[in-house]
PQR file of N, CA, C, O and H, with PARSE charges and radii, in Angstrom:
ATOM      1  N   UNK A   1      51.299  59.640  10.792 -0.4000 1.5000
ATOM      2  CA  UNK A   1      50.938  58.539  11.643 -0.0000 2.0000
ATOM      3  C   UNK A   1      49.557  58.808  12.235  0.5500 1.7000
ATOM      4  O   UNK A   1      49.273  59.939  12.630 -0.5500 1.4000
ATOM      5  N   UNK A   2      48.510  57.582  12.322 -0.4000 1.5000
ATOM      6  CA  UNK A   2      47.190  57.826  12.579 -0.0000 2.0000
ATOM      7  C   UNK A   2      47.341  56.792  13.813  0.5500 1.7000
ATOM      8  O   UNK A   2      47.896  55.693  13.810 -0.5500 1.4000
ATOM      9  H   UNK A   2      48.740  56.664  12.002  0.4000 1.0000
ATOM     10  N   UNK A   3      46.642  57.512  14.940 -0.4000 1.5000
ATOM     11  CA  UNK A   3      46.197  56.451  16.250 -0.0000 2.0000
ATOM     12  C   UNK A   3      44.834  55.867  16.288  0.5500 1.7000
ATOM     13  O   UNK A   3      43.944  56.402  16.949 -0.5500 1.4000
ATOM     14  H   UNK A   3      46.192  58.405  14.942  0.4000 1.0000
ATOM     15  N   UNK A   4      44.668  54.923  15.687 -0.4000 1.5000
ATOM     16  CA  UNK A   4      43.057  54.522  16.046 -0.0000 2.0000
ATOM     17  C   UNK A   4      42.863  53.682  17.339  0.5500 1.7000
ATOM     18  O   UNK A   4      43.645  52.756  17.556 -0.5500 1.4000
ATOM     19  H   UNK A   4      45.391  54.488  15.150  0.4000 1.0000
ATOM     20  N   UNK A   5      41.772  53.985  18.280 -0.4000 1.5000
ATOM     21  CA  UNK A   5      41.887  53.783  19.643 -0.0000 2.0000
ATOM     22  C   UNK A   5      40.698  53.791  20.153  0.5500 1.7000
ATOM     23  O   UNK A   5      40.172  54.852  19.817 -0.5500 1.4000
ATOM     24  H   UNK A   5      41.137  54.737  18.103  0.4000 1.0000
ATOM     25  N   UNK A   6      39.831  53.028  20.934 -0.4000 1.5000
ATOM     26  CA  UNK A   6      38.979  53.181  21.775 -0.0000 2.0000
ATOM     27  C   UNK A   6      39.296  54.254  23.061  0.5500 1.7000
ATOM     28  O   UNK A   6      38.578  55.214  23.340 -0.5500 1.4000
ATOM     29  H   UNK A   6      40.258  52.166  21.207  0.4000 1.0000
ATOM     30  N   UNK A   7      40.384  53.912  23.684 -0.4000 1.5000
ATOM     31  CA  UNK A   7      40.854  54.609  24.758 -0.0000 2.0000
ATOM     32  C   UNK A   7      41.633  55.792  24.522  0.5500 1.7000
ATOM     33  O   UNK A   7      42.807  55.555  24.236 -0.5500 1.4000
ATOM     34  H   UNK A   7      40.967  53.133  23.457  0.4000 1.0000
ATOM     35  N   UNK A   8      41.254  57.166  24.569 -0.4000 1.5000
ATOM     36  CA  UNK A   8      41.770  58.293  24.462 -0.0000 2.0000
ATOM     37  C   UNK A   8      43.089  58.934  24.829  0.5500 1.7000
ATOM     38  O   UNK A   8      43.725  59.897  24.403 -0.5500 1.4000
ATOM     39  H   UNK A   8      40.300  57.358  24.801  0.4000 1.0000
ATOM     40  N   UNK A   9      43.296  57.832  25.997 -0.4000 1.5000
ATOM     41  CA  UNK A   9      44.693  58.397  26.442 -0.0000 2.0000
ATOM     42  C   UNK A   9      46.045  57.336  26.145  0.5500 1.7000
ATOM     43  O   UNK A   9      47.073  57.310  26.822 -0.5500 1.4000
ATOM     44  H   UNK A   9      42.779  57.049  26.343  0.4000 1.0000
ATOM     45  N   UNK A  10      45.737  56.466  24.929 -0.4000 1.5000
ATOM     46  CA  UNK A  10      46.665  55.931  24.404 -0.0000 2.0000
ATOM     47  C   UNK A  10      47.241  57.226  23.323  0.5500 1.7000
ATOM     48  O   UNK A  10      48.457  57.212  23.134 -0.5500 1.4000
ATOM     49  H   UNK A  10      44.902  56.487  24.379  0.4000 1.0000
ATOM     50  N   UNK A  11      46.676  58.002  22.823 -0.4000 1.5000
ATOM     51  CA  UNK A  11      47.147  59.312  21.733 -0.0000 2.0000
ATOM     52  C   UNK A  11      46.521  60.631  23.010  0.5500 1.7000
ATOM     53  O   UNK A  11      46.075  61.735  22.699 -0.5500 1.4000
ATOM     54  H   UNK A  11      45.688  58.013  22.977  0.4000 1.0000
ATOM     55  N   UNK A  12      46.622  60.265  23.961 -0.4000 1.5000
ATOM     56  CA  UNK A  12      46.827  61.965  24.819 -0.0000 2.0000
ATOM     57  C   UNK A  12      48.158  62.527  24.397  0.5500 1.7000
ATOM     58  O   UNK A  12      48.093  63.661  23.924 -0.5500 1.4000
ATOM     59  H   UNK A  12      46.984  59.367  24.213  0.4000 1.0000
ATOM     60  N   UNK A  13      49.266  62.016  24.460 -0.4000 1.5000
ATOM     61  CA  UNK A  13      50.218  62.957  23.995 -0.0000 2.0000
ATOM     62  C   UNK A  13      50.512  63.414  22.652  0.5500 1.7000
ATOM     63  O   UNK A  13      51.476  64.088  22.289 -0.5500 1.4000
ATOM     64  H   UNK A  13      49.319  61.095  24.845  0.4000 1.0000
ATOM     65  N   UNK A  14      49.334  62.854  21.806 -0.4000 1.5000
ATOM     66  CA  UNK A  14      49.268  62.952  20.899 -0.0000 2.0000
ATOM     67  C   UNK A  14      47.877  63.204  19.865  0.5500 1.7000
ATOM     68  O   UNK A  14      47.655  62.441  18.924 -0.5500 1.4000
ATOM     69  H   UNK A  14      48.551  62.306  22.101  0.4000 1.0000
ATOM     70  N   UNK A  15      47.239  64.050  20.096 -0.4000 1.5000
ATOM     71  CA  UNK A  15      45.555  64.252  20.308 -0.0000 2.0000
ATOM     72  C   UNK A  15      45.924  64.545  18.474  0.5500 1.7000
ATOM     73  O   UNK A  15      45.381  63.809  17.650 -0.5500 1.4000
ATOM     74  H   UNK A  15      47.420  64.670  20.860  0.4000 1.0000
ATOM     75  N   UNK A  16      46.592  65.337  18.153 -0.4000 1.5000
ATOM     76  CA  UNK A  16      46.264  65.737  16.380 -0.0000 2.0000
ATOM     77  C   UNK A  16      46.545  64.340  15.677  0.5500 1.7000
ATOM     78  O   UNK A  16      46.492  64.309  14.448 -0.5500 1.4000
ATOM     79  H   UNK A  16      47.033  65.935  18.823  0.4000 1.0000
ATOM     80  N   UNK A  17      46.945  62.772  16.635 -0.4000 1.5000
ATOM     81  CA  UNK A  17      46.741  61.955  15.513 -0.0000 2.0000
ATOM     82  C   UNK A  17      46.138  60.881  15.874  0.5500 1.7000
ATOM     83  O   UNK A  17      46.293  59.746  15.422 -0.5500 1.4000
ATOM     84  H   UNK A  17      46.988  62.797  17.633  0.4000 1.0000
ATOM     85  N   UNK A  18      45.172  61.378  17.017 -0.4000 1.5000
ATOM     86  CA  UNK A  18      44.766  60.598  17.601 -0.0000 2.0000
ATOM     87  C   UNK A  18      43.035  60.040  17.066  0.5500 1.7000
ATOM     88  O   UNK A  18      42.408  61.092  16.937 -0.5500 1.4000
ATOM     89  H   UNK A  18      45.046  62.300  17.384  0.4000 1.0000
ATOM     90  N   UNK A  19      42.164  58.933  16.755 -0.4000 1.5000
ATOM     91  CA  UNK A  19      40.641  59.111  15.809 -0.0000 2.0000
ATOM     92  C   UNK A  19      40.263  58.165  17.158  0.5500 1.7000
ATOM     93  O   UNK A  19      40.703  57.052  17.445 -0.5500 1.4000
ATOM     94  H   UNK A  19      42.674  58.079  16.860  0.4000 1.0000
ATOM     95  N   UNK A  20      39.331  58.971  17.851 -0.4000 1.5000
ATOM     96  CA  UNK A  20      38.556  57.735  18.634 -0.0000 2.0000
ATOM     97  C   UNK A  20      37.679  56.864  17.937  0.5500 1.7000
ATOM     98  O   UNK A  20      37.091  57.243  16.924 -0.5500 1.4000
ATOM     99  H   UNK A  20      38.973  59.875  17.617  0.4000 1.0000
ATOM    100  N   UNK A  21      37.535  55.593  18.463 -0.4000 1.5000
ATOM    101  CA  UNK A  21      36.385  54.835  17.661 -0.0000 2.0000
ATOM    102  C   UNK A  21      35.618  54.385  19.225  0.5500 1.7000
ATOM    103  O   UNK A  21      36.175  54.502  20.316 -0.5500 1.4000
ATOM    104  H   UNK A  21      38.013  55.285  19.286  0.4000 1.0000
ATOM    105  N   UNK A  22      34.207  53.849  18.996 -0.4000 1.5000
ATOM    106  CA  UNK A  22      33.191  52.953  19.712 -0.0000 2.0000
ATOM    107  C   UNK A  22      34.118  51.936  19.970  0.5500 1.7000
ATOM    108  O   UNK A  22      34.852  51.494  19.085 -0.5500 1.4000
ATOM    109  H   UNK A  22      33.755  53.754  18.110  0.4000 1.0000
ATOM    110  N   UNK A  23      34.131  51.511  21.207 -0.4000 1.5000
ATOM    111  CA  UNK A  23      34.427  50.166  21.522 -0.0000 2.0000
ATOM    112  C   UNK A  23      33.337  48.970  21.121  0.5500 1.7000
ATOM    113  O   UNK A  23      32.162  49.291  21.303 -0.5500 1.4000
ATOM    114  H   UNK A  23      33.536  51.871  21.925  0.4000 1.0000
ATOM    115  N   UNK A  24      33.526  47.920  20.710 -0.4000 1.5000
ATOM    116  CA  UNK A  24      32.243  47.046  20.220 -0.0000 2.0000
ATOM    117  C   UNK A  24      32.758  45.703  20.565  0.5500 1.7000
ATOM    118  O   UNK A  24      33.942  45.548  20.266 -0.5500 1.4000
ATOM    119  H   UNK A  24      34.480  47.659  20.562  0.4000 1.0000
ATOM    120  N   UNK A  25      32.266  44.858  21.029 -0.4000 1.5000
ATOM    121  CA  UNK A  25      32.928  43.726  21.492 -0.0000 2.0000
ATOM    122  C   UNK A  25      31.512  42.928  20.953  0.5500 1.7000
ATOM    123  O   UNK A  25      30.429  43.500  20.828 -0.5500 1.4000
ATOM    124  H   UNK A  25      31.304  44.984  21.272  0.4000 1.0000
ATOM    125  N   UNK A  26      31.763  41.442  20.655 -0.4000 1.5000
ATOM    126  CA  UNK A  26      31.282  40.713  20.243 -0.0000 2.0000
ATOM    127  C   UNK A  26      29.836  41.422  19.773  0.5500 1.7000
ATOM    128  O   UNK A  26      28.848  41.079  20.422 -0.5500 1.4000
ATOM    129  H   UNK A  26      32.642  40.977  20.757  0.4000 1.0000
ATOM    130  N   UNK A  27      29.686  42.188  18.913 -0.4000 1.5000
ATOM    131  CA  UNK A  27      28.309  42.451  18.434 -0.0000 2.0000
ATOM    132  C   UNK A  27      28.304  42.666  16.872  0.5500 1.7000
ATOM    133  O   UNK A  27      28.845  43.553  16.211 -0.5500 1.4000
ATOM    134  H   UNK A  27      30.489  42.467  18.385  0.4000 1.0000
ATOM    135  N   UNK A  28      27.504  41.551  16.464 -0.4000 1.5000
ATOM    136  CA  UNK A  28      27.425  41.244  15.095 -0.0000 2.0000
ATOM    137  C   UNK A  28      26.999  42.610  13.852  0.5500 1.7000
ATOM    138  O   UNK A  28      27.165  42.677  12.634 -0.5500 1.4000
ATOM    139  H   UNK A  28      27.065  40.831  17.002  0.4000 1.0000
ATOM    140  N   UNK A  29      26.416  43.537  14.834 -0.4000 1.5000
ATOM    141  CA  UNK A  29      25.678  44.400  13.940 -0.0000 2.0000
ATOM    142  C   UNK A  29      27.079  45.582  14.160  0.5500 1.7000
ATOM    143  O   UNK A  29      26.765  46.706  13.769 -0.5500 1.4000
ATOM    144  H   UNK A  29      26.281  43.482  15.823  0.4000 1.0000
ATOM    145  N   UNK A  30      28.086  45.512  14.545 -0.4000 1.5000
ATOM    146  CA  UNK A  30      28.513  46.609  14.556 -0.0000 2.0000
ATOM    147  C   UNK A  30      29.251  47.535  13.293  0.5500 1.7000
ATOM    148  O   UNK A  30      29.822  46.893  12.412 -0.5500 1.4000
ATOM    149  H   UNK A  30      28.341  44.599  14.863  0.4000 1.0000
ATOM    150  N   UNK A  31      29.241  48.797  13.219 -0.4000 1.5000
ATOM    151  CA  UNK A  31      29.339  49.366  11.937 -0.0000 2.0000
ATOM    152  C   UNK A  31      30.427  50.344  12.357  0.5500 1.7000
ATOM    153  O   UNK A  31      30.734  50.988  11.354 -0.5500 1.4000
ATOM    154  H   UNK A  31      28.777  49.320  13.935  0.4000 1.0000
ATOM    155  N   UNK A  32      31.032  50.671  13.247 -0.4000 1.5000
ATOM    156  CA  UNK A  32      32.064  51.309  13.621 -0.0000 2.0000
ATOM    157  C   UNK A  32      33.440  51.286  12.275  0.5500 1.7000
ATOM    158  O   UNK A  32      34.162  52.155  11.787 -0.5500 1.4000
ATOM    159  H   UNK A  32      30.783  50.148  14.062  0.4000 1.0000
ATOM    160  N   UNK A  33      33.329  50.309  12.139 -0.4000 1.5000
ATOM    161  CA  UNK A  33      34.276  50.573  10.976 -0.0000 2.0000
ATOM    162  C   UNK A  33      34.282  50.697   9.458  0.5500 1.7000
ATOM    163  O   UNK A  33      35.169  50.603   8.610 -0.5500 1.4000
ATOM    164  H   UNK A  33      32.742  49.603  12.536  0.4000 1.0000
ATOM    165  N   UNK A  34      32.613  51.011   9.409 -0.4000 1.5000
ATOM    166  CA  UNK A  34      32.242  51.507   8.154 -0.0000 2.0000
ATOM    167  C   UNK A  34      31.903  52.957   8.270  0.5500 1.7000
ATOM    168  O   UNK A  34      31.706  53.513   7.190 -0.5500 1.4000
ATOM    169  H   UNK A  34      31.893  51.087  10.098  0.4000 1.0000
ATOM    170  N   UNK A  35      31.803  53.619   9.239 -0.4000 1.5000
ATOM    171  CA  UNK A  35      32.240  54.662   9.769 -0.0000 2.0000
ATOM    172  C   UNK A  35      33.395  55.223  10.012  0.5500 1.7000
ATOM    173  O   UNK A  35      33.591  56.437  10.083 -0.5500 1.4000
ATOM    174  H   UNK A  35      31.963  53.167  10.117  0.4000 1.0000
ATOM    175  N   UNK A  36      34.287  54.261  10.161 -0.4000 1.5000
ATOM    176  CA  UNK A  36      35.713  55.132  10.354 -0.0000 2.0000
ATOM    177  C   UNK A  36      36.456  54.820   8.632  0.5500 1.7000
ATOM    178  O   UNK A  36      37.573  55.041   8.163 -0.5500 1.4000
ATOM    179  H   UNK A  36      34.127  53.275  10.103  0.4000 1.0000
ATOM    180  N   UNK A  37      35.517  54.369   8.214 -0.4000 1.5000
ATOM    181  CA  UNK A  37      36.098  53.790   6.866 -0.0000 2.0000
ATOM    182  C   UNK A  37      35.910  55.361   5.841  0.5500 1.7000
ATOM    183  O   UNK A  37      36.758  55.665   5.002 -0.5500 1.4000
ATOM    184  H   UNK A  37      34.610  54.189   8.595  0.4000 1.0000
ATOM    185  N   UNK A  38      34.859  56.080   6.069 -0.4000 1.5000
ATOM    186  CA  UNK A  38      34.381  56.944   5.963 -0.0000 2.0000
ATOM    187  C   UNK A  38      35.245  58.603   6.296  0.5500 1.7000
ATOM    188  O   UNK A  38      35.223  59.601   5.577 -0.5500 1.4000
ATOM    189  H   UNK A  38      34.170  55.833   6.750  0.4000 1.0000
ATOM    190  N   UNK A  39      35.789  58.455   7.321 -0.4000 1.5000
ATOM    191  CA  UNK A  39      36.370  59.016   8.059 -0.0000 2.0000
ATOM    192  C   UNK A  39      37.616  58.950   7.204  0.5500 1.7000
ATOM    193  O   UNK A  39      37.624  59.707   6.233 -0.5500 1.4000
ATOM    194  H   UNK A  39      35.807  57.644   7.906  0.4000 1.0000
ATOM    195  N   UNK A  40      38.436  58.348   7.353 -0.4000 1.5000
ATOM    196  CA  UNK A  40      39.956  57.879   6.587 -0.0000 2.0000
ATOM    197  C   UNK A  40      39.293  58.395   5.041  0.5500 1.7000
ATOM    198  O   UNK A  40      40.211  59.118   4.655 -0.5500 1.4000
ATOM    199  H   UNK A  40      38.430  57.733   8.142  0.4000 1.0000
ATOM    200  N   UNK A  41      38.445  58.431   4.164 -0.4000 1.5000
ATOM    201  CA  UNK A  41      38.449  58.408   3.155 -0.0000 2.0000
ATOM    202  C   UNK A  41      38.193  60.360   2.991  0.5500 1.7000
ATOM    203  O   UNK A  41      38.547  61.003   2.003 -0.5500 1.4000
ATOM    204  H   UNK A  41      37.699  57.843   4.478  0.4000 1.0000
ATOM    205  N   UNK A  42      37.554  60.914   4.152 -0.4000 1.5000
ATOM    206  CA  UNK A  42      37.929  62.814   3.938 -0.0000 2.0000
ATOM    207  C   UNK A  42      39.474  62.788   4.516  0.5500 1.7000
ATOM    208  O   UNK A  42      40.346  63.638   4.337 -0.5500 1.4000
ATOM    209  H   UNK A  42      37.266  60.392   4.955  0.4000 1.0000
ATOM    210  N   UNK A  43      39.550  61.589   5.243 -0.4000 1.5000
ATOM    211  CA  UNK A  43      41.427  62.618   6.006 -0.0000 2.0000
ATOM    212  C   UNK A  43      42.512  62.318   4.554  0.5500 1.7000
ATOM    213  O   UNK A  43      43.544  62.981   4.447 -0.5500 1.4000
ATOM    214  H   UNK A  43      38.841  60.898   5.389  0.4000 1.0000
ATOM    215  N   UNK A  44      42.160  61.331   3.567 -0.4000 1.5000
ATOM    216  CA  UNK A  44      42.303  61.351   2.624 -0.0000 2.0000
ATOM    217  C   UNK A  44      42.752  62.485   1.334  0.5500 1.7000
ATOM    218  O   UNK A  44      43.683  62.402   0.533 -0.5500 1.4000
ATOM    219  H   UNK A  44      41.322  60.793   3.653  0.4000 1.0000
ATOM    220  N   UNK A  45      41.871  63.376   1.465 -0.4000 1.5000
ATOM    221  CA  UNK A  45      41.618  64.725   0.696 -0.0000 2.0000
ATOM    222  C   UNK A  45      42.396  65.868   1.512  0.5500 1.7000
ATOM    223  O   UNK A  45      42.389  67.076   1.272 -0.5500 1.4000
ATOM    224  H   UNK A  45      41.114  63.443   2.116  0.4000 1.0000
ATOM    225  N   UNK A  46      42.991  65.265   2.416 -0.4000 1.5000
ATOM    226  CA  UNK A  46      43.773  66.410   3.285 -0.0000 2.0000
ATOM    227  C   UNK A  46      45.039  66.433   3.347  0.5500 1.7000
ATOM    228  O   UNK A  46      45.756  65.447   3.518 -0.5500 1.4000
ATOM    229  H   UNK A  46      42.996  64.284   2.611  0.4000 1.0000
ATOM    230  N   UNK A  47      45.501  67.911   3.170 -0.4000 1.5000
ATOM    231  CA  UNK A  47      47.138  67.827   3.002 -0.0000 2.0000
ATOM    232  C   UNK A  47      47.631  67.992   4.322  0.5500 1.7000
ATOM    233  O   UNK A  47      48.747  67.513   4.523 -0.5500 1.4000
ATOM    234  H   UNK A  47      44.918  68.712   3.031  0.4000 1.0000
ATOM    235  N   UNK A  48      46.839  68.779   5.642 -0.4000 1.5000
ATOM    236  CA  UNK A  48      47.590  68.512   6.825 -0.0000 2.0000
ATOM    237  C   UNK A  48      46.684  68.001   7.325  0.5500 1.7000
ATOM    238  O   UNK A  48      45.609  68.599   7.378 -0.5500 1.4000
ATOM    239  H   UNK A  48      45.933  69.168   5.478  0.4000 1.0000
ATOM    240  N   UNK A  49      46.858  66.549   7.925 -0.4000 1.5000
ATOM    241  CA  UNK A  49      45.939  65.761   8.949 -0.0000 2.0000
ATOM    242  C   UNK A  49      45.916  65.603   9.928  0.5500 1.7000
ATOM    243  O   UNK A  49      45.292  64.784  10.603 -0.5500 1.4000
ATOM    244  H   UNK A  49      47.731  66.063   7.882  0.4000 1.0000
ATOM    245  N   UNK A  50      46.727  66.512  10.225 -0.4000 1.5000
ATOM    246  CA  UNK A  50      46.452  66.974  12.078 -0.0000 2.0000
ATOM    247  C   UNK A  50      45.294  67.987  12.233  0.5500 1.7000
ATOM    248  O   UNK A  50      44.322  67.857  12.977 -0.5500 1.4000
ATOM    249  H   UNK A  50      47.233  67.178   9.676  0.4000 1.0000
ATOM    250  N   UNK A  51      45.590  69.118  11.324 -0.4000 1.5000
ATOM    251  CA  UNK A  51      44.988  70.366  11.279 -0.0000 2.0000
ATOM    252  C   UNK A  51      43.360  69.824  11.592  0.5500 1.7000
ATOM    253  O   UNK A  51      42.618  70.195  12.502 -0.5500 1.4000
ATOM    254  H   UNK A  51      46.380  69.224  10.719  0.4000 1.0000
ATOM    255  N   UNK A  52      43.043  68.643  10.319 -0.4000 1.5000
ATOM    256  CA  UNK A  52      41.751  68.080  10.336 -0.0000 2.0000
ATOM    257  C   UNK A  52      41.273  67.311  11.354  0.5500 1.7000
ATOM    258  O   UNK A  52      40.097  67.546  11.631 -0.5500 1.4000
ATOM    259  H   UNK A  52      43.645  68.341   9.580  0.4000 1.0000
ATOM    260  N   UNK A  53      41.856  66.395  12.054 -0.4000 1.5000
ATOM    261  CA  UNK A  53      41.858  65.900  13.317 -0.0000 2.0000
ATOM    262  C   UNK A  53      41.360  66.775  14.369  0.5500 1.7000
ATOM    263  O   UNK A  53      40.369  66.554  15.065 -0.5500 1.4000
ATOM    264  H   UNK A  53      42.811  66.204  11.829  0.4000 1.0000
ATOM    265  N   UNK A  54      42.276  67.978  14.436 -0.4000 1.5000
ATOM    266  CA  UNK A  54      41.823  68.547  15.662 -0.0000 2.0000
ATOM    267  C   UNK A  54      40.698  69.302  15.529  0.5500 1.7000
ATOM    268  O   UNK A  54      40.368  69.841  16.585 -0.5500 1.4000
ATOM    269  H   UNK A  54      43.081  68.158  13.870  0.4000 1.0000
ATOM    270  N   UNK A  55      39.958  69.540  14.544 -0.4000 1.5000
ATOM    271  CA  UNK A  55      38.959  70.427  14.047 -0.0000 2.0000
ATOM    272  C   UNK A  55      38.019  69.666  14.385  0.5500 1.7000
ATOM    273  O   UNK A  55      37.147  69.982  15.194 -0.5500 1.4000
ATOM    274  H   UNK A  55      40.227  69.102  13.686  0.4000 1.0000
ATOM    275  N   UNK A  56      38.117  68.344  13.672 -0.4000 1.5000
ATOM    276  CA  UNK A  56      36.830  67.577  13.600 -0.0000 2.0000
ATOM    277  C   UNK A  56      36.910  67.008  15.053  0.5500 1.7000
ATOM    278  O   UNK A  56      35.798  67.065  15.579 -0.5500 1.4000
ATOM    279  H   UNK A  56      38.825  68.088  13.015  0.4000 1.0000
ATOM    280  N   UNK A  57      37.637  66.605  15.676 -0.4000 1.5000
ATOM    281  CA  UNK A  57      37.460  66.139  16.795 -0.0000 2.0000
ATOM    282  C   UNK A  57      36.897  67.155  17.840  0.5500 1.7000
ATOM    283  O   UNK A  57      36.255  66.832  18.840 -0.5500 1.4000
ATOM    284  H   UNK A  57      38.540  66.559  15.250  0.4000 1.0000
ATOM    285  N   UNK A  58      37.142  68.100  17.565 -0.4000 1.5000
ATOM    286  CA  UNK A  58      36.892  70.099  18.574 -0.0000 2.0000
ATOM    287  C   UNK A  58      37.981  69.724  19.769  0.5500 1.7000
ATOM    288  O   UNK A  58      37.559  69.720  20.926 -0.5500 1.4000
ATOM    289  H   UNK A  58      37.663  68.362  16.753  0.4000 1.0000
ATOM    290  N   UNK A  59      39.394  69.405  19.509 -0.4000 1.5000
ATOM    291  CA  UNK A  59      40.155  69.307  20.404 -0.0000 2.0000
ATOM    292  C   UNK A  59      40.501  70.693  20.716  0.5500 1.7000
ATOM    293  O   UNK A  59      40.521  71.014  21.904 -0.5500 1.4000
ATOM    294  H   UNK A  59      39.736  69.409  18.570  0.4000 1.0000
ATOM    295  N   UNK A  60      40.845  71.769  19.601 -0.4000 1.5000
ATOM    296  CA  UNK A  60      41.249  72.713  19.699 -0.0000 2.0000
ATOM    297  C   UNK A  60      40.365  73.383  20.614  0.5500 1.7000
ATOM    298  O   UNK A  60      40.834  73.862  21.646 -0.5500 1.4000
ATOM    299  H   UNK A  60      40.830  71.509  18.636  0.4000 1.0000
ATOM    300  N   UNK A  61      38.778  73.496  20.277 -0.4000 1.5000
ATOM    301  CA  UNK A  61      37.909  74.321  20.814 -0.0000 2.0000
ATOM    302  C   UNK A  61      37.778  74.053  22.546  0.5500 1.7000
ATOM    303  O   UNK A  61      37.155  74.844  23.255 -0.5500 1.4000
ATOM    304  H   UNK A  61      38.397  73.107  19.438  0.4000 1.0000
ATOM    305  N   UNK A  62      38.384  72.961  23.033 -0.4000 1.5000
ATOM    306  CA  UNK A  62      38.585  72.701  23.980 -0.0000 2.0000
ATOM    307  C   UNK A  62      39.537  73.521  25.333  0.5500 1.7000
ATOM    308  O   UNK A  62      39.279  74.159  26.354 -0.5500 1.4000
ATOM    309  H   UNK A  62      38.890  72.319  22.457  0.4000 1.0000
ATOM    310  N   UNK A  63      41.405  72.777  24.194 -0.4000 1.5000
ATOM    311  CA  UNK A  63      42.160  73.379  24.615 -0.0000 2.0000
ATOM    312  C   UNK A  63      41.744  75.037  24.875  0.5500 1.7000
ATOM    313  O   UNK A  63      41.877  75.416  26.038 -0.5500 1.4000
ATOM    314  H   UNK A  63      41.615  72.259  23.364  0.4000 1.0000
ATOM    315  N   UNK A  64      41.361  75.825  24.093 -0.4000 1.5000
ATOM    316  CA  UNK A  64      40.817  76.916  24.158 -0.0000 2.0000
ATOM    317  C   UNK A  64      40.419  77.750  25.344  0.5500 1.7000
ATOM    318  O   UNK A  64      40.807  78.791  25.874 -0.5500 1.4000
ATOM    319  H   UNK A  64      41.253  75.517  23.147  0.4000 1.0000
ATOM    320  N   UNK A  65      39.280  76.660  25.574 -0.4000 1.5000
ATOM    321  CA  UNK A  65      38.036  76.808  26.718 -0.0000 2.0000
ATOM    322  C   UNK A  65      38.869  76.540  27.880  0.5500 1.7000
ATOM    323  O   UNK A  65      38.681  77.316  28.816 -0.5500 1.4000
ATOM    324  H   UNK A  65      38.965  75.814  25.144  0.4000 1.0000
ATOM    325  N   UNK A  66      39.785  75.590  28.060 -0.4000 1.5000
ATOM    326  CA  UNK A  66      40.683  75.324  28.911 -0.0000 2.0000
ATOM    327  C   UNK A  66      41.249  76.304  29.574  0.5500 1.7000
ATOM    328  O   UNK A  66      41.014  76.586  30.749 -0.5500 1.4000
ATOM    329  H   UNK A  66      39.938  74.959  27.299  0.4000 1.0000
ATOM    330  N   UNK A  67      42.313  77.073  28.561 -0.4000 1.5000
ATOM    331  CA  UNK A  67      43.240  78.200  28.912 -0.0000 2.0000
ATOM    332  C   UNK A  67      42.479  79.577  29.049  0.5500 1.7000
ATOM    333  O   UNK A  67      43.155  80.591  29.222 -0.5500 1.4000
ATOM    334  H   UNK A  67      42.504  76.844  27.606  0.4000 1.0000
ATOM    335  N   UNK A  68      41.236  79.651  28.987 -0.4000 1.5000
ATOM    336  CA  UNK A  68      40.339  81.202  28.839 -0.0000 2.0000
ATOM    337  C   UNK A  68      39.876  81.015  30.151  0.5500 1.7000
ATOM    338  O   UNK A  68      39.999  81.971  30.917 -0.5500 1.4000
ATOM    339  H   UNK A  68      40.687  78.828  28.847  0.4000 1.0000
ATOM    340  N   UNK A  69      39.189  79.614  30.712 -0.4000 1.5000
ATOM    341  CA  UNK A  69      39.077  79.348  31.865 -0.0000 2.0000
ATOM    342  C   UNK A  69      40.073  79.333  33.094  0.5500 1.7000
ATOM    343  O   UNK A  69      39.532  79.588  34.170 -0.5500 1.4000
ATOM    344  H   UNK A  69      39.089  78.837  30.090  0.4000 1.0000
ATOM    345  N   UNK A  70      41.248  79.114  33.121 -0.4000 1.5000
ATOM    346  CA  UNK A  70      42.684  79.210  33.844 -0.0000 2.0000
ATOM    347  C   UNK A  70      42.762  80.558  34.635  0.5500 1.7000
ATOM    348  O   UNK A  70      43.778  80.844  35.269 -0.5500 1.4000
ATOM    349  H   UNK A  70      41.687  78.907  32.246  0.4000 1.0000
TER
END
């Protein structure tokens, strides 16, 4: 299951399936989803897509920094 979301804390409890996108409201030029089109097409080539999620997003490197800081 993939969360696509402007707002981050609709997939907070769920960050490994969570893909932020740009919010874009009425703007003709927007490309956000030829970008995430992009995106879906490496999570594609992946056998665990969480693993890739949290990498590419640096959720992990976060959580990390989080708990070293604590």
């Amino acid at each position: 299951m993939l969360i696509i979301n402007n707002e981050s804390y609709s997939y907070s409890y769920q960050l490994d399936n969570g893909i932020p996108i740009v919010p874009c409201y009425d703007n003709k030029y927007d490309k956000e989803l030829i970008f995430l089109t992009d995106y879906l097409m490496n999570l594609k080539q992946c056998e665990q897509l969480n693993i890739f999620i949290l990498d590419v997003q640096q959720w992990r490197g976060m959580f990390k920094r989080d708990v070293l800081s604590s």
